[in-house]
SEDREN-345329 format. One record per residue (C-alpha): residue number from 1; residue in three letters; x negated, y, z negated. Coordinates in Angstrom, 1 decimal, decimal comma. Each point is the difference from the previous one (the first is absolute). Layout:
REM SEDREN-345329
SITE    n  res      px      py      pz
SITE  NUM  ala       X       Y       Z
...
***
This chain:
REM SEDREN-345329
SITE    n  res      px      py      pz
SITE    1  unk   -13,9    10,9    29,3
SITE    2  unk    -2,3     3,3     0,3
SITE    3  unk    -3,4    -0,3     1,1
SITE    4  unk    -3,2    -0,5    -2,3
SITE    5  unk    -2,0     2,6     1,5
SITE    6  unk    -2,4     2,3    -2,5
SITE    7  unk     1,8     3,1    -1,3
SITE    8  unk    -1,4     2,7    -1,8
SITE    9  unk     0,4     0,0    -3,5
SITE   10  unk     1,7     2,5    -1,8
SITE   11  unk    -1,6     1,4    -2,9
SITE   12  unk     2,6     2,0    -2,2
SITE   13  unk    -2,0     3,1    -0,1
SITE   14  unk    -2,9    -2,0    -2,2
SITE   15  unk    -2,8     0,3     1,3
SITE   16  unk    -2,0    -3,5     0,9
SITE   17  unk    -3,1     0,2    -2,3
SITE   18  unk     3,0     0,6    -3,1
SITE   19  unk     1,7    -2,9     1,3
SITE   20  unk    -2,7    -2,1    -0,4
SITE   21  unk    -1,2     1,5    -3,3
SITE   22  unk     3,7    -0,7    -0,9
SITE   23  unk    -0,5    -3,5     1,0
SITE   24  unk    -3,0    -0,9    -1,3
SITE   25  unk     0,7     1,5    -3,4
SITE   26  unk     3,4    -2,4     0,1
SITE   27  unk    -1,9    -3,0     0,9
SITE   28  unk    -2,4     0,5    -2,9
SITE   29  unk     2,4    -0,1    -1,8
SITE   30  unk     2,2    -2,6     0,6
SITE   31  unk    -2,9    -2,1    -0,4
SITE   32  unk    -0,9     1,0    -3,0
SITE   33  unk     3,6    -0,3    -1,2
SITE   34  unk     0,3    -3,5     0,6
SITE   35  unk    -3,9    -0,7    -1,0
SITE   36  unk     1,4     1,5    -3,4
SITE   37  unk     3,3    -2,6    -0,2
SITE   38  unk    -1,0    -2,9     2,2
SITE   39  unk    -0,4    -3,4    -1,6
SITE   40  unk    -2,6    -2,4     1,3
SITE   41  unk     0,5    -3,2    -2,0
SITE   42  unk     0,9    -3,4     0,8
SITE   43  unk     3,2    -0,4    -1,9
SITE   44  unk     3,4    -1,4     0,9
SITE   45  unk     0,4    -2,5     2,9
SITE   46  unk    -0,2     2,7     3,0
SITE   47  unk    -3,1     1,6    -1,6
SITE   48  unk    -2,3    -2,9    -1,2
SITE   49  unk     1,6    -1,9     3,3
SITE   50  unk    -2,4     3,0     2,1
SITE   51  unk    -2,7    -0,2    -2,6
SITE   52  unk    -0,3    -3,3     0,2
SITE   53  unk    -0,2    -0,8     3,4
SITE   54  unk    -2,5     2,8     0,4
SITE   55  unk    -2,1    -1,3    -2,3
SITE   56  unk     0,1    -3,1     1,6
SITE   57  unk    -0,7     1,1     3,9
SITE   58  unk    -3,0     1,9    -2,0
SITE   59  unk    -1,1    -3,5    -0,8
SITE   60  unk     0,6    -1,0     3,6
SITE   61  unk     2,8    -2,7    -1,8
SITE   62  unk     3,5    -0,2     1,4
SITE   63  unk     1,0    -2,1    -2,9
SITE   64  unk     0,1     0,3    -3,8
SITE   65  unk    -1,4    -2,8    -2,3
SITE   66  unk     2,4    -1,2    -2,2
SITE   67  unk    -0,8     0,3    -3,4
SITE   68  unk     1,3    -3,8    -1,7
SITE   69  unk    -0,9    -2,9    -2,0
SITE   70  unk    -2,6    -2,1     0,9
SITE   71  unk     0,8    -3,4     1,2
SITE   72  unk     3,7     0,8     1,2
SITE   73  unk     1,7     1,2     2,5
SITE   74  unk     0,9     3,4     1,2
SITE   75  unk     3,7    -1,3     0,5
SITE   76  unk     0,0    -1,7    -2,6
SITE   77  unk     2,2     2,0    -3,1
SITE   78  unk     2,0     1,5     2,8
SITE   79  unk    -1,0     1,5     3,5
SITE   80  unk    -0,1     3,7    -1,5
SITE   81  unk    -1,0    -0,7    -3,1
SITE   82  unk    -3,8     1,4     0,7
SITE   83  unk     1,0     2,6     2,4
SITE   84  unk    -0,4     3,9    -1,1
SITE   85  unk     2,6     2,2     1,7
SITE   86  unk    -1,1     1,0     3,1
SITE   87  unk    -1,3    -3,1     1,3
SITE   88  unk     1,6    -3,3     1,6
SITE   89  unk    -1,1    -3,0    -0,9
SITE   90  unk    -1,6    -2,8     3,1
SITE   91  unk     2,5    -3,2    -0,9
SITE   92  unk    -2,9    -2,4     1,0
SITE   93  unk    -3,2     1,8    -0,9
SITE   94  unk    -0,7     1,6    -3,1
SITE   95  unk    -0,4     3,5     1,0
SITE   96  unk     2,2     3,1     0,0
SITE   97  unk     0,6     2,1     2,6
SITE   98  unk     1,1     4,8    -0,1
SITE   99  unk     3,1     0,4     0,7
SITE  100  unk     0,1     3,0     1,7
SITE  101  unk    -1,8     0,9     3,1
SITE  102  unk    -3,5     1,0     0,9
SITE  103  unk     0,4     3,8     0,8
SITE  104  unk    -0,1     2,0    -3,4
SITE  105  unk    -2,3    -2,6    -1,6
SITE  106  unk    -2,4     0,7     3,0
SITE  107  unk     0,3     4,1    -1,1
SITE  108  unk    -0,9    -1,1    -3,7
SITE  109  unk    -2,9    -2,0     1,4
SITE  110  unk    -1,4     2,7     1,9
SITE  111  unk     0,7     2,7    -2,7
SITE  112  unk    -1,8    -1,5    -2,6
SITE  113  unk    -3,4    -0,3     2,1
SITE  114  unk     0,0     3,7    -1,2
SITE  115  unk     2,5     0,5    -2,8
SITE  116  unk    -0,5    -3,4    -1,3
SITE  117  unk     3,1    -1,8    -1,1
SITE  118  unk     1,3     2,2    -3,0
SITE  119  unk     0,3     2,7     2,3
SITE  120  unk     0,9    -1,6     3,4
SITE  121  unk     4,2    -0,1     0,6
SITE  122  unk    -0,4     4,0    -1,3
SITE  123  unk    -2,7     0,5     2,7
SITE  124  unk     2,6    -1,9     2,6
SITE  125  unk     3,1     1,5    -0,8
SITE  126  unk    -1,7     3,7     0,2
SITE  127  unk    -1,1    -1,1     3,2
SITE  128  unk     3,7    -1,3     1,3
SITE  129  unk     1,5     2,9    -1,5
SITE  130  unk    -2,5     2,9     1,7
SITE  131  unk     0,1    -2,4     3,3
SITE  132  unk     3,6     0,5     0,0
SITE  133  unk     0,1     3,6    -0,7
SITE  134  unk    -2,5     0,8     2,7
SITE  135  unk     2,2    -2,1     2,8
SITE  136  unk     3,2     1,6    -1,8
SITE  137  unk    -1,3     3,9     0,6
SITE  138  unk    -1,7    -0,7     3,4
SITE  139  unk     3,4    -1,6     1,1
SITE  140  unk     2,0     2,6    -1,1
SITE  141  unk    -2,3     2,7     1,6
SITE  142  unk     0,2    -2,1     3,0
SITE  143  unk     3,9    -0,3     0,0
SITE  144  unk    -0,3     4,0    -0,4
SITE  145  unk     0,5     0,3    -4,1
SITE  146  unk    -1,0     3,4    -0,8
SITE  147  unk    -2,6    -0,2    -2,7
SITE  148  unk     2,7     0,7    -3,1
SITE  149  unk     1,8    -2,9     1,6
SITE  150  unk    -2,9    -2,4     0,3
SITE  151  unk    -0,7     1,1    -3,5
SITE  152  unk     3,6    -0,8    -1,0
SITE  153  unk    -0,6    -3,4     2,0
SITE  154  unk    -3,2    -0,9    -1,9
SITE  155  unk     1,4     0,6    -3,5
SITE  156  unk     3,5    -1,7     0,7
SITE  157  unk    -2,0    -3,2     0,4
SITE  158  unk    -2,9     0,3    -2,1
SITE  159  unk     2,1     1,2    -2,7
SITE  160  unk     2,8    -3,1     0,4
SITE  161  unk     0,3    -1,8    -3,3
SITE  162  unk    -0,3    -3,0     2,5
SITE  163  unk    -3,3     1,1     1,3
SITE  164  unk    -1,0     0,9    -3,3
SITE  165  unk     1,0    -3,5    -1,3
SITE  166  unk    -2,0    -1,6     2,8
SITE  167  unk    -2,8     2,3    -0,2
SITE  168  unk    -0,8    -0,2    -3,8
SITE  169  unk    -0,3    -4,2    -0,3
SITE  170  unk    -1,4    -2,7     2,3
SITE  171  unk     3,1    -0,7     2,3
SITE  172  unk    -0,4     0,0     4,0
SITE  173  unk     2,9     2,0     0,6
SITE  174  unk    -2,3     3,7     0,3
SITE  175  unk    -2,7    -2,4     2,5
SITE  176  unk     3,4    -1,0     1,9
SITE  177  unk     1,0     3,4     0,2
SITE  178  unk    -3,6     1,2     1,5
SITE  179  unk    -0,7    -2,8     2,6
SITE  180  unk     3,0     0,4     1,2
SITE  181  unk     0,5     3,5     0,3
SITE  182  unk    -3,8     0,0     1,5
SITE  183  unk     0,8    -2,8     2,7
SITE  184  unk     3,0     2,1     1,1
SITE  185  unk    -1,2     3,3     0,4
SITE  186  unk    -3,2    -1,5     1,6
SITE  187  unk     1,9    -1,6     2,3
SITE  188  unk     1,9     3,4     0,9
SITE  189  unk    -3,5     1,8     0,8
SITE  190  unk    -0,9    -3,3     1,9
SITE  191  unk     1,0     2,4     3,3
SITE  192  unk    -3,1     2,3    -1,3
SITE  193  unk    -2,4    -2,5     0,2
SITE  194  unk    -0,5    -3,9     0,3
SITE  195  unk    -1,7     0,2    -3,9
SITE  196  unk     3,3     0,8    -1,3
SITE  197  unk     1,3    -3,5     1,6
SITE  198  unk    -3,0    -1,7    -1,8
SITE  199  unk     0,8     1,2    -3,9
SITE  200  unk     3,5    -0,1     0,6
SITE  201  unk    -0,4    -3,8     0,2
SITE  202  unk    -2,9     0,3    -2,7
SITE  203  unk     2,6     1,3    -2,2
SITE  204  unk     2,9    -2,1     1,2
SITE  205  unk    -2,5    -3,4    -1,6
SITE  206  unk    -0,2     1,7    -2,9
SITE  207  unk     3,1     0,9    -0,7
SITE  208  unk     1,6    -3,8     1,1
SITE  209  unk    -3,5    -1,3    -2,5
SITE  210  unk     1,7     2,4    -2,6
SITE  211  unk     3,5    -1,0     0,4
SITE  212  unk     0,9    -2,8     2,6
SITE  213  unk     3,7     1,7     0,8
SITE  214  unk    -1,9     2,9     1,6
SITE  215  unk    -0,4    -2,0     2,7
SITE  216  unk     3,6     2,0     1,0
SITE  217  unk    -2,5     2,7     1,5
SITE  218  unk    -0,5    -2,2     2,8
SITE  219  unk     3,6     1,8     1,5
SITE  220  unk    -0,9     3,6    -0,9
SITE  221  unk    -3,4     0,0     1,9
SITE  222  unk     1,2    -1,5     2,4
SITE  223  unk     2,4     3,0     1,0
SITE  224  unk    -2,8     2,5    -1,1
SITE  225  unk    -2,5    -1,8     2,3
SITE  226  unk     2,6     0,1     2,5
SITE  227  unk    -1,2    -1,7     3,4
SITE  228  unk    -3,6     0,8     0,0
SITE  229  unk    -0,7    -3,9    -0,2
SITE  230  unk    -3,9     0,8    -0,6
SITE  231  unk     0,8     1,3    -3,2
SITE  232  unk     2,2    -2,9    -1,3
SITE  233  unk    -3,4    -2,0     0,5
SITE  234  unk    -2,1     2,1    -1,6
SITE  235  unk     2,8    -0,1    -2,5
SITE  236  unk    -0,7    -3,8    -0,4
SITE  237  unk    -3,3     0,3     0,5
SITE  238  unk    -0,3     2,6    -3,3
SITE  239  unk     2,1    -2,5    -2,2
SITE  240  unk    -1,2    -3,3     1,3
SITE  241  unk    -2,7     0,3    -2,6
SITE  242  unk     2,1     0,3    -3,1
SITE  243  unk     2,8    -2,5     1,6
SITE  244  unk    -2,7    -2,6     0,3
SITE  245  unk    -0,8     0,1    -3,2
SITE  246  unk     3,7     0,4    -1,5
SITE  247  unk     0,5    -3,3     2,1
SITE  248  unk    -3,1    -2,4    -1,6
SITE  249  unk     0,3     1,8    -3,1
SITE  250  unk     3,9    -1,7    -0,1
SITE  251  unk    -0,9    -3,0     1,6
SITE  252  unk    -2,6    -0,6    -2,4
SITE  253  unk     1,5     0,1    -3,0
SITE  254  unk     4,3     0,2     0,7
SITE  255  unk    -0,7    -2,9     3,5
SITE  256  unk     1,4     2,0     2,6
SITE  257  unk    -1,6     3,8     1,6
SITE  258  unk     3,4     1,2    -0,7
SITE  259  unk     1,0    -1,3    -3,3
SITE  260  unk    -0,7     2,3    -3,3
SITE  261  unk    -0,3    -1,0    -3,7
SITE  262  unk     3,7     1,1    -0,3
SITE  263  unk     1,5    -3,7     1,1
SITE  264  unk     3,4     0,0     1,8
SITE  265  unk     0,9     4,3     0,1
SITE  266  unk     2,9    -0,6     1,8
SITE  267  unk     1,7    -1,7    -2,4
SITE  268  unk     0,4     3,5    -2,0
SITE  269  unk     1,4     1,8     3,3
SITE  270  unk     3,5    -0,1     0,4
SITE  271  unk     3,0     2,2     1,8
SITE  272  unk     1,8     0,0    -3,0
SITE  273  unk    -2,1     2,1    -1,6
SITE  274  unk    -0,2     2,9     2,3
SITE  275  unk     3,4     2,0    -1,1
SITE  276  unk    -1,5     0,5    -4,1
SITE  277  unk    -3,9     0,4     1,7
SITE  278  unk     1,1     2,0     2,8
SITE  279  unk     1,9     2,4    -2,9
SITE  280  unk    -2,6    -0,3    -2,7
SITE  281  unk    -2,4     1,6     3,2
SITE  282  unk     2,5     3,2     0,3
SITE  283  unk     0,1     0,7    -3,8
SITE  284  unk    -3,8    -0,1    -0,5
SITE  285  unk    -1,4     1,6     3,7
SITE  286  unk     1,9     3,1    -0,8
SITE  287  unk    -1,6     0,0    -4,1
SITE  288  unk    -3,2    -1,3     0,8
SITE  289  unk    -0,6     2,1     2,9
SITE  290  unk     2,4     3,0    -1,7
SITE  291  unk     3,2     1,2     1,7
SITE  292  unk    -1,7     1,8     2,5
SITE  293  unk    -0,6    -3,6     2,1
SITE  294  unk     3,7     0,2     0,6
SITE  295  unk    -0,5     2,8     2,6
SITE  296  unk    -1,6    -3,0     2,5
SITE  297  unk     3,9    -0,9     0,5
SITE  298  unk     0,0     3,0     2,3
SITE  299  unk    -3,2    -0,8     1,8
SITE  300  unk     1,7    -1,5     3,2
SITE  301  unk     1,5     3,6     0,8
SITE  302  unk    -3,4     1,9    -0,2
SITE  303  unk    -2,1    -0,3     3,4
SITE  304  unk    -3,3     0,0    -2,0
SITE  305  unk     1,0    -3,5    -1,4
SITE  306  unk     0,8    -1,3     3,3
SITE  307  unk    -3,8    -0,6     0,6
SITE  308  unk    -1,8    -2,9     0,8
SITE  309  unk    -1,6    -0,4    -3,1
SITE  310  unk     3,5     0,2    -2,3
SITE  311  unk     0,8    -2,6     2,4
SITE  312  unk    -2,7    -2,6    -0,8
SITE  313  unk    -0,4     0,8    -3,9
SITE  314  unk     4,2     0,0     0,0
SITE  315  unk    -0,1    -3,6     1,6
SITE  316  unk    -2,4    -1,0    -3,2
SITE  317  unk     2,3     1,3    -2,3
SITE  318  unk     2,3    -1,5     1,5
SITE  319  unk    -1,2    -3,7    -0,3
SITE  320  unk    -2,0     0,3    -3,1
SITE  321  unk     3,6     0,8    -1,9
SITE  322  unk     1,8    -2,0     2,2
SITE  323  unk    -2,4    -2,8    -0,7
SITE  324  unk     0,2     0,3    -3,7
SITE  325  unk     3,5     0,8    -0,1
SITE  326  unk     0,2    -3,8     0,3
SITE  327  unk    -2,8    -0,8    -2,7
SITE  328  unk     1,4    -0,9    -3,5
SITE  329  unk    -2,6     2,0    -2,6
SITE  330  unk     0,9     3,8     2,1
SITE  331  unk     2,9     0,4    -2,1
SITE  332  unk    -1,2    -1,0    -3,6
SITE  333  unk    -1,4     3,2    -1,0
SITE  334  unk    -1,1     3,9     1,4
SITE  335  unk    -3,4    -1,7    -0,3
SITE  336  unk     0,5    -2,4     3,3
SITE  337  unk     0,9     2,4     2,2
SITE  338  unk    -3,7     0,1     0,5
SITE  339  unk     0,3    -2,6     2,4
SITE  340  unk     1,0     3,2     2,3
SITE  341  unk    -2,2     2,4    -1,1
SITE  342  unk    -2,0     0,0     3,5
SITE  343  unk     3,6     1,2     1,5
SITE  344  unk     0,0     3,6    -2,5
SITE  345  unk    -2,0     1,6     2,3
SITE  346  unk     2,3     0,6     3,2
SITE  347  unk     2,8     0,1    -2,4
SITE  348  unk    -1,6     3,4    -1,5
SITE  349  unk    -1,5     1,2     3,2
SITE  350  unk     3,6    -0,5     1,3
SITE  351  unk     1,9     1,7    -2,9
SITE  352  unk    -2,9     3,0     0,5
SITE  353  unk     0,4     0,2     3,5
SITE  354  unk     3,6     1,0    -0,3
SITE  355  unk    -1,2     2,3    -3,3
SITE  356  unk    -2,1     2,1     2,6
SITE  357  unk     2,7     0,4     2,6
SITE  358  unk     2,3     1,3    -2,6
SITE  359  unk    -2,7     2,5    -1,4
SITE  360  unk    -0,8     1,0     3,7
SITE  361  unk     4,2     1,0     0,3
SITE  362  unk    -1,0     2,4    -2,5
SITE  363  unk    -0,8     3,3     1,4
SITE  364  unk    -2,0     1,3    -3,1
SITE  365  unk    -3,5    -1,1     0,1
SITE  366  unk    -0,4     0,6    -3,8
SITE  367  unk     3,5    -2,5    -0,6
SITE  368  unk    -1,7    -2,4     1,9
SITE  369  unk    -2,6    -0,1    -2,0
SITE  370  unk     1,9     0,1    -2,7
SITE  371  unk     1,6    -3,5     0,6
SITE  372  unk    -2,9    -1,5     0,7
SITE  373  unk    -1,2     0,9    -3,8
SITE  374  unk     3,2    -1,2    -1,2
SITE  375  unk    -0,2    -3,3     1,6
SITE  376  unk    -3,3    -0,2    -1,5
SITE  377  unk     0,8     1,1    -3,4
SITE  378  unk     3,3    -2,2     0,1
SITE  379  unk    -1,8    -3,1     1,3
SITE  380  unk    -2,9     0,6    -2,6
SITE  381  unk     2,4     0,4    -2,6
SITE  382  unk     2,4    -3,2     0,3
SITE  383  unk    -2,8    -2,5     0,8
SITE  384  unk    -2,3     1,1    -3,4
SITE  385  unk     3,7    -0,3    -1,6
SITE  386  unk     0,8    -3,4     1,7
SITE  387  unk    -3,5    -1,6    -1,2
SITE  388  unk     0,1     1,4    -3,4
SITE  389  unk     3,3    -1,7    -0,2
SITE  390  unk    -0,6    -3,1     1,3
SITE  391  unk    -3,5    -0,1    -1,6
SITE  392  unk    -2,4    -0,2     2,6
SITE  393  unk    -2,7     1,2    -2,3
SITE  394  unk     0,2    -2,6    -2,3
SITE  395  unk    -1,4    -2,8     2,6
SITE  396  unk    -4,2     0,6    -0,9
SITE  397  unk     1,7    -0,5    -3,8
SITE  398  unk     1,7    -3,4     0,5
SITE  399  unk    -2,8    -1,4     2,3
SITE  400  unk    -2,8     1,0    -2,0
SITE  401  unk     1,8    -2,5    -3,4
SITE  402  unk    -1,3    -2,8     2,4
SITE  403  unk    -3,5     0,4    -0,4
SITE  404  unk     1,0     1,1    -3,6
SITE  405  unk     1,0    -3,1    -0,3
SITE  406  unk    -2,7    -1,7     1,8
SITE  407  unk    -2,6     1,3    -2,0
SITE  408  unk     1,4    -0,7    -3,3
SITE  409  unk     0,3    -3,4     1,0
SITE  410  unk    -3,5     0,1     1,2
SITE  411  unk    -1,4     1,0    -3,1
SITE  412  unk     1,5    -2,0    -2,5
SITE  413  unk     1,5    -3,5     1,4
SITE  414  unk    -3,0    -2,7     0,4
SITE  415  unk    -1,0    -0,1     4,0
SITE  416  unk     0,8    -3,7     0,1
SITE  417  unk     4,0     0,8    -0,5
SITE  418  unk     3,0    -1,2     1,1
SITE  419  unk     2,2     3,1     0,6
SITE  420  unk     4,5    -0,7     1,1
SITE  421  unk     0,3     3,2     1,5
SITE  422  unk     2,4     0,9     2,8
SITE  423  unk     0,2     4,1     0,4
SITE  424  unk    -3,6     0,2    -0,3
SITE  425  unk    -1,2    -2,8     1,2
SITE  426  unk    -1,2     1,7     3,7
SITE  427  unk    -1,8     2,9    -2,8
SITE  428  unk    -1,3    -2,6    -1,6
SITE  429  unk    -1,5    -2,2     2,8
SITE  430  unk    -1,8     3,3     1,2
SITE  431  unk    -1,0     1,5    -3,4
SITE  432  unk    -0,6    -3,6    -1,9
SITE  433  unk    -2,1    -3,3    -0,1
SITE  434  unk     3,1    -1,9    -1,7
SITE  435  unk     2,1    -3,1     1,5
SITE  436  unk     3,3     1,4     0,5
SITE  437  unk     3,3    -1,5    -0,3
SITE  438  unk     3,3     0,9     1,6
SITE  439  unk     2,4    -0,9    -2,6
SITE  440  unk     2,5     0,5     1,9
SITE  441  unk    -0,9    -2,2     2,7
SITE  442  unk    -1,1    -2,9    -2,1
SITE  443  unk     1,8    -3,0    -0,4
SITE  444  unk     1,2    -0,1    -3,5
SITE  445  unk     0,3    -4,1    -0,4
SITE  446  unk    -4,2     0,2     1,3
SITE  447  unk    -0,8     2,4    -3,2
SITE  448  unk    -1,2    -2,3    -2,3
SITE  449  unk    -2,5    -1,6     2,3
SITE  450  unk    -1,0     3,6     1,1
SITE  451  unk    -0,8     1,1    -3,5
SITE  452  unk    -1,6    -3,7    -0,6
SITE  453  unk    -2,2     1,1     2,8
SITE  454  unk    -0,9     3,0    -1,8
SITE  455  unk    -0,9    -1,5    -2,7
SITE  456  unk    -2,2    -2,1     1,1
SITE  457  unk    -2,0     2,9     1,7
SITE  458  unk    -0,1     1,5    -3,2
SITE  459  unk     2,2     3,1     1,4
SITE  460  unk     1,7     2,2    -2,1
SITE  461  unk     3,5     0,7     0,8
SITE  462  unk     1,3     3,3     0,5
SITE  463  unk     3,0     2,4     1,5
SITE  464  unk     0,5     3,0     1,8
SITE  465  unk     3,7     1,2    -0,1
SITE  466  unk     1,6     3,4     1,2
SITE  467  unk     3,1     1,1    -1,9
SITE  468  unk     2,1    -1,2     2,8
SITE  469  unk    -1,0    -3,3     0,1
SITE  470  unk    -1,2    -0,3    -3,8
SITE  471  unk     3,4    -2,1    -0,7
SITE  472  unk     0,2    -2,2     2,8
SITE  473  unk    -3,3    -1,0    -0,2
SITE  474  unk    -0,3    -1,3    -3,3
SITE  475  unk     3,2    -1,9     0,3
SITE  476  unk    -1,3    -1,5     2,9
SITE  477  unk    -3,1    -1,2    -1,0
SITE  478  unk     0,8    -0,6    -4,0
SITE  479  unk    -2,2    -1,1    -2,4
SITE  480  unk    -1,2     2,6    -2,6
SITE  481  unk    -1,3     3,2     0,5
SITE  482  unk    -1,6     2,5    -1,8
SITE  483  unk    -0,2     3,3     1,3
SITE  484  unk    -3,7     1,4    -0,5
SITE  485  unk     0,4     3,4     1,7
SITE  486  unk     1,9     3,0     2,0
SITE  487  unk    -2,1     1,6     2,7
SITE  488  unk     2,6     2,2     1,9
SITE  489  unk     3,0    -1,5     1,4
SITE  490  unk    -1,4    -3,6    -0,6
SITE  491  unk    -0,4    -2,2    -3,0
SITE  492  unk    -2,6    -2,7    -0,9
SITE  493  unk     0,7    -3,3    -1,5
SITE  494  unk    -1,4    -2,8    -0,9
SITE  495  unk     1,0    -3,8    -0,4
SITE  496  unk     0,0    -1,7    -3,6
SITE  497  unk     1,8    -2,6     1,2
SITE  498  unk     0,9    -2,0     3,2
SITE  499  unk     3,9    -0,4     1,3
SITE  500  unk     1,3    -3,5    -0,9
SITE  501  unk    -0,3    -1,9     3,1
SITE  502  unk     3,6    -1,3     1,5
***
């Protein structure tokens, strides 16, 4: 591997105060792009999941209340039937427990000190999303980018449909991406100064609090800390902090430090499922990422890749797809192959590595420009193509018919209802004071003496139904229903009459 010594930086005849003009135009930008087209509602399960445990660390609560009748237990129509999406329910206490981890609701938290909540996942995913761009043109600067090829860089990965899709609703994925790439390339510049060790382990909690499988960095920084053993304990030292906390939080409310809200996750990893995830991976990369990414095949042959730091941020590509090469969901849709999104970055700094060698075989300074605004141009062009077709920009749309939704129900059903629910019932545990029910986690033979319960609270019974579930539902739970409204994709009922009990 070739040294990490400080090189000068070329400049591609721009001068450095244009550069950062350039820059700074760019990043103003992109922020206000995706401040225009984020959505920052609690909606479906990943969304109101974040929202919801946010709201509740706010409160200094690691539980939920669960919102039942009076006098019975929370078990007691079914295990599920009280719980919104997004939460687990306690089998012996009546509480409810997030799902997901700690990190991104700890973002929201801190966000909406100063944005308040409406405006808090657009205020974190602006701050991932610039985080990352910063870390993505100082490393491709540092790996000797010239500026156009940094630039080229920057836009290949903040114009991804997947980042876009991450960056645009509240998902972890663009947080995942940032703490990770920050914890690496802190951890290369760790020879610099001791600091460097301290925030790479800073960022190395945060990006395990974020997403637990990032504890996978542990092998990369180790080979970019290389034998300097103080900086592996300032390493621990920086992330002991955020570890502590990622270990009570879980012991707390899942019973062991290393437990998560997600129950047995091995039991969705299997080697048979590599070959169609492993494929699925190398037809979207090369679309998400445009065809350009295929050029990072030839890296191995170009002495500019055979760095140290290609060497540590290859090795977390390398077991963040191998890892969820195994994993069950990577294959489903383009969508999950988010759960490598923290890998795109040496994949494009590879691919543009190799780029600049072939543009430097060119003996015509003015062709060599030339295919640097080409690349540009071409990568600019397929990704706006890519998201229009797969309709990134729809996302604020469909999130914001939650709170729709929400609020409609808010205005005209009487606080005191009973509301079967089960796509909106994380939305509505967030947005709503209503008891909720899962109908599709309630026992059917305990529906009579559910509804008698009802009753005798003097609760109004209602439902919530998406199209897709609009059928089901209501054979499920029968009884008679009349349908009182349309607000979006959902439709209201209400009972007239009770199902016949068995």
């Amino acid at each position: 591997m070739e040294p990490t010594a400080p090189r000068s930086l070329p400049t591609a005849g721009l001068p450095r105060a244009a550069v950062v003009i350039l820059l700074a135009v760019g990043f103003v930008g992109y922020a206000a792009f995706l401040a225009r087209y984020s959505a920052s509602y609690a909606a479906g399960a990943d969304s109101s999941g974040y929202f919801n445990s946010a709201r509740l660390l706010g409160e200094g609560r690691f539980f939920g209340t669960v919102r039942m009748p009076a006098g019975h237990r929370h078990d007691e129509f079914g295990l599920g039937a009280f719980m919104p999406l997004g939460f687990t329910m306690d089998e012996q206490l009546p509480r409810i427990a997030p799902t997901y981890p700690t990190g991104l609701p700890l973002h929201l938290l801190a966000a909406s000190w100063f944005a308040g909540w409406r405006h808090a996942s657009t205020v974190v995913n602006i701050f991932a999303a610039l985080g990352s761009g910063l870390l993505m043109w100082s490393l491709a600067r540092r790996l000797d980018l010239a500026a156009g090829w940094a630039a080229c860089a920057l836009l290949l990965l903040w114009l991804s449909p997947l980042t876009l899709f991450a960056s645009l609703q509240p998902m972890s994925d663009a947080l995942a991406l940032l703490w990770s790439l920050a914890a690496l390339v802190a951890a290369l510049r760790s020879r610099e100064h001791w600091r460097w060790s301290l925030l790479a382990g800073v960022a190395t909690s945060l990006a395990v609090l974020v997403r637990p499988t990032s504890a996978l960095l542990v092998l990369p920084l180790a080979l970019a800390l290389g034998w300097n053993f103080r900086s592996h304990w300032l390493l621990i030292l920086g992330g002991l902090p955020g570890g502590a906390f990622f270990c009570y939080y879980n012991w707390k409310v899942y019973g062991h430090p290393l437990a998560t809200g997600y129950g047995n996750v091995w039991s969705v990893f299997d080697t048979t499922y590599a070959p169609h995830n492993l494929a699925h991976f190398a037809r979207w990369i090369p679309a998400l990422l445009s065809p350009l990414v295929c050029a990072a095949l030839a890296a191995p042959f170009v002495r500019a890749a055979r760095r140290r730091e290609f060497a540590v941020f290859g090795l977390w590509a390398i077991l963040l797809i191998g890892v969820y090469a195994f994993y069950f969901h990577s294959g489903e849709a383009w969508w999950y192959v988010r759960f490598i999104l923290p890998a795109f970055p040496v994949l494009i700094l590879a691919a543009l590595v190799v780029c600049q060698r072939l543009g430097q075989l060119i003996p015509s300074p003015r062709w060599a420009r030339a295919m640097v605004v080409a690349a540009l141009a071409f990568g600019v062009v397929w990704q706006a193509q890519l998201s229009r077709r797969l309709e990134v920009f729809t996302i604020p749309t469909g999130e914001a018919y939650y709170l729709d939704t929400a609020n409609w129900a808010r205005r005209y059903l009487p606080p005191e209802s009973a509301v079967f629910c089960m796509q909106v019932s994380g939305a509505f545990y967030y947005y709503t004071p209503f008891l909720l029910i899962r109908w599709d986690q309630v026992v059917v033979a305990r529906l009579p003496e559910l509804l008698a319960a009802l009753r005798t609270e003097k609760r109004p019974v209602y439902a919530v139904f998406y199209d897709f579930e609009n059928r089901e539902a209501r054979e499920r739970l029968g009884g008679r229903w009349k349908q009182i409204a349309t607000v979006r994709n959902a439709t209201f009922w209400q009972l007239e009459a009770d199902p016949v009990a068995p």
